[in-house]
Structures are given as C-alpha cells and as structure tokens.
C-alpha positions in Angstrom: -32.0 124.8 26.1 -31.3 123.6 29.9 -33.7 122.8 32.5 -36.8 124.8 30.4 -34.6 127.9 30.2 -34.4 128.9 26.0 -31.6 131.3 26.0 -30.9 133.2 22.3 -26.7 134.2 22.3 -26.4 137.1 21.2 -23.4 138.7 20.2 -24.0 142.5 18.9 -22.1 145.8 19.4 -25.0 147.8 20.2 -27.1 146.2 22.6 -28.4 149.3 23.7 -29.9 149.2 20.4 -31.6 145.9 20.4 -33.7 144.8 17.5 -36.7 144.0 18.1 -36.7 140.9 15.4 -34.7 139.7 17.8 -36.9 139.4 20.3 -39.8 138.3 18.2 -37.5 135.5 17.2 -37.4 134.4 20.4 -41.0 134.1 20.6 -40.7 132.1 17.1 -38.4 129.5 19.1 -40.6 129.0 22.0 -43.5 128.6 19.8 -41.6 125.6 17.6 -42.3 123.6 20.9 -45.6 122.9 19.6 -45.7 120.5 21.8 -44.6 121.8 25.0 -41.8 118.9 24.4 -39.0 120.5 26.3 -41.6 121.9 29.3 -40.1 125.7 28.7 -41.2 127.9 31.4 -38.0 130.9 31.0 -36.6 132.5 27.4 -33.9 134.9 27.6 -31.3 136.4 26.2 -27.1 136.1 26.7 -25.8 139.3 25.5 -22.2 138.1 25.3 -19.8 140.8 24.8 -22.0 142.9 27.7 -22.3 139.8 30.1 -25.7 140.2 30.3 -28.4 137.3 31.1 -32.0 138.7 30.2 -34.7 136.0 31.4 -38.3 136.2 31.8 -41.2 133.7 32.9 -42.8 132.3 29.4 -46.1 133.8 30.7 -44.7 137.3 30.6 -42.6 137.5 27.5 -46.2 137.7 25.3 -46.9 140.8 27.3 -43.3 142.5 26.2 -43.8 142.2 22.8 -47.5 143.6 23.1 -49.4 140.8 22.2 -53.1 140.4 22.6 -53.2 136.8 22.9 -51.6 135.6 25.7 -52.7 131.8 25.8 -49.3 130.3 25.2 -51.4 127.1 24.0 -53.5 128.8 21.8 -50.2 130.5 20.1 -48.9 126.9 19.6 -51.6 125.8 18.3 -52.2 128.2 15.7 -47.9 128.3 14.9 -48.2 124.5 14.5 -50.9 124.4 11.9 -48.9 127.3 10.1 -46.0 125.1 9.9 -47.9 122.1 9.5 -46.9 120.5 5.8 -44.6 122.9 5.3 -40.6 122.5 4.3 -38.0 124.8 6.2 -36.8 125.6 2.2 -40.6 126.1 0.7 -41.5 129.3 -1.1 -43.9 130.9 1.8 -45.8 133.0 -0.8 -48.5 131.2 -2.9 -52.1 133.2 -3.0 -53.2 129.7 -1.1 -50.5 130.2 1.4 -51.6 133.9 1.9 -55.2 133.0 2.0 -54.4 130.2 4.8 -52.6 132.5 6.7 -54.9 135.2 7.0 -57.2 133.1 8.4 -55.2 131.6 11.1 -54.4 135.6 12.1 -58.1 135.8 12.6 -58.1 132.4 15.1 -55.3 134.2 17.0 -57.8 137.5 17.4 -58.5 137.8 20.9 -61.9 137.5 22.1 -62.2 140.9 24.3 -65.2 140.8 27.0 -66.5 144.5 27.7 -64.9 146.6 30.2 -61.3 145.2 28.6 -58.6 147.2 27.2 -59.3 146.8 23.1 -55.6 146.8 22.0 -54.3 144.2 25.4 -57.6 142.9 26.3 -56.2 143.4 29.8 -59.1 145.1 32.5 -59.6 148.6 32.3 -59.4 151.0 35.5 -63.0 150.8 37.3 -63.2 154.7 37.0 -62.8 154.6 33.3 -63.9 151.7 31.8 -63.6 152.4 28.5 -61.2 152.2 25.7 -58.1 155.2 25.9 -58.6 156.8 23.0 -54.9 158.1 21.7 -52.5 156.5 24.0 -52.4 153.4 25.3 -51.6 152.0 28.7 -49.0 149.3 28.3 -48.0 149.3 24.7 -45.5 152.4 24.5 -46.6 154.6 20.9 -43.8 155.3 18.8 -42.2 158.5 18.3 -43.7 160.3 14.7 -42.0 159.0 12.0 -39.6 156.0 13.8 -42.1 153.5 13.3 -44.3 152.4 10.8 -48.4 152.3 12.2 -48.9 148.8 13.1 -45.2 147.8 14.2 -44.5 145.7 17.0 -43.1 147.8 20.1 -39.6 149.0 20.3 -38.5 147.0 23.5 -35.9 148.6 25.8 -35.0 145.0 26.8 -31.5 146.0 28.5 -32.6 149.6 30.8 
C-alpha cells in the first residue's frame, strides 16, 4: 500500500501462466477496505522475477474478472457484513454460515434494466438489443473441457 496504489508481489516461475485466484485475491484485498480507509483508487500486481508492474484503476479491475456488479461500495458493503463477527481462524462452514451467505450472493445480484447485457449488465448494441445467445461479448468462454461451467475468466493479465 502507497499513495492508494495496492500492489500483490508476486514471485512465480510462470507468469505467463497466471492464476486466476490470484487475481481474485486481489479483489479480496481491496474489498477488506470496507471502509475506503486507505482511499485505494489503483491495485496491481509486481511480478518480480519478470519486472513487471500490472496496475489498473479500481473501477476497472471488477470488469477483468467479469463481474456483474460493479459498485465498488455495494461490494464493500456486502464483504463487510460477510466478515462481520467473524474470526480470521473460524470454521467458515456451519449450515447458518451457508444460509447467510447465500443470501448476501443474492444482494450482490445485479439489478439489469432491459436492453442490458444479462451476464455484464453493460448496454447492448442499439441494432441488437437483446441478450447474445452462445457467446458473450466481454466475458471470453472457455475452451471445452479447461474450465468448469460457472468459473471465473481465465485472465491473460501479462499479454
């Protein structure tokens, strides 16, 4: 953290071959600023042994990873009263626990006017105007059987 950049070191052989739980926990780190504390307007990554700086605006990095909800509030919001009550060393996996996070998943679902992109919510072309039906426009499909249905994008974050 330094002057609202949040940079993740990272130290890996492959990082042509980034994983994507890495970037996912960056989002986690951003979001633990429930608060908006440390005013965090850049996350990125410092590939070390490639000497490689990654950065992107806090407003974008949502879009990367494909997420619906892009209201960086709202996603604090929701993260905080995940967390809220909760020990760093607590067992995660009660039927309560389960029960209490479903239902903050369904505060996170976007609201998506008509005329928006179902998976995104972002605006749809004026000449089509309605939802694609097999591919989708931002969110790159994976490749039959190298992702599981329902898996977060692969990100190419280094091309």
């Amino acid at each position: 953290m330094a002057d609202g950049l949040l940079i993740d070191f990272k130290s890996d052989k492959h990082p042509h071959r980034f994983p994507k739980a890495s970037a996912w926990q960056l989002l986690g780190y951003l979001l633990l600023d429930t608060a908006d504390h440390y005013r965090i307007d850049t996350v990125g990554f410092c590939l070390s042994r490639s000497a490689v700086l990654a950065t992107w605006p806090v407003e974008d990095y949502p879009d990367l990873l494909g997420t619906c909800r892009r209201d960086l509030a709202a996603l604090r919001s929701v993260f905080a009263e995940l967390l809220a009550g909760r020990r760093a060393d607590a067992e995660p996996y009660t039927p309560e626990d389960e029960d209490r996070v479903r239902r903050l998943l369904q505060n996170l679902a976007p609201v998506i006017e008509a005329g928006h992109c179902p998976t995104c919510a972002q605006p749809l072309p004026e000449a089509t105007r309605r939802p694609p039906q097999v591919l989708h426009h931002l969110v790159p499909q994976p490749r039959p059987g190298h992702a599981p249905q329902g898996s977060p994008p692969r990100l190419s974050l280094l091309k």
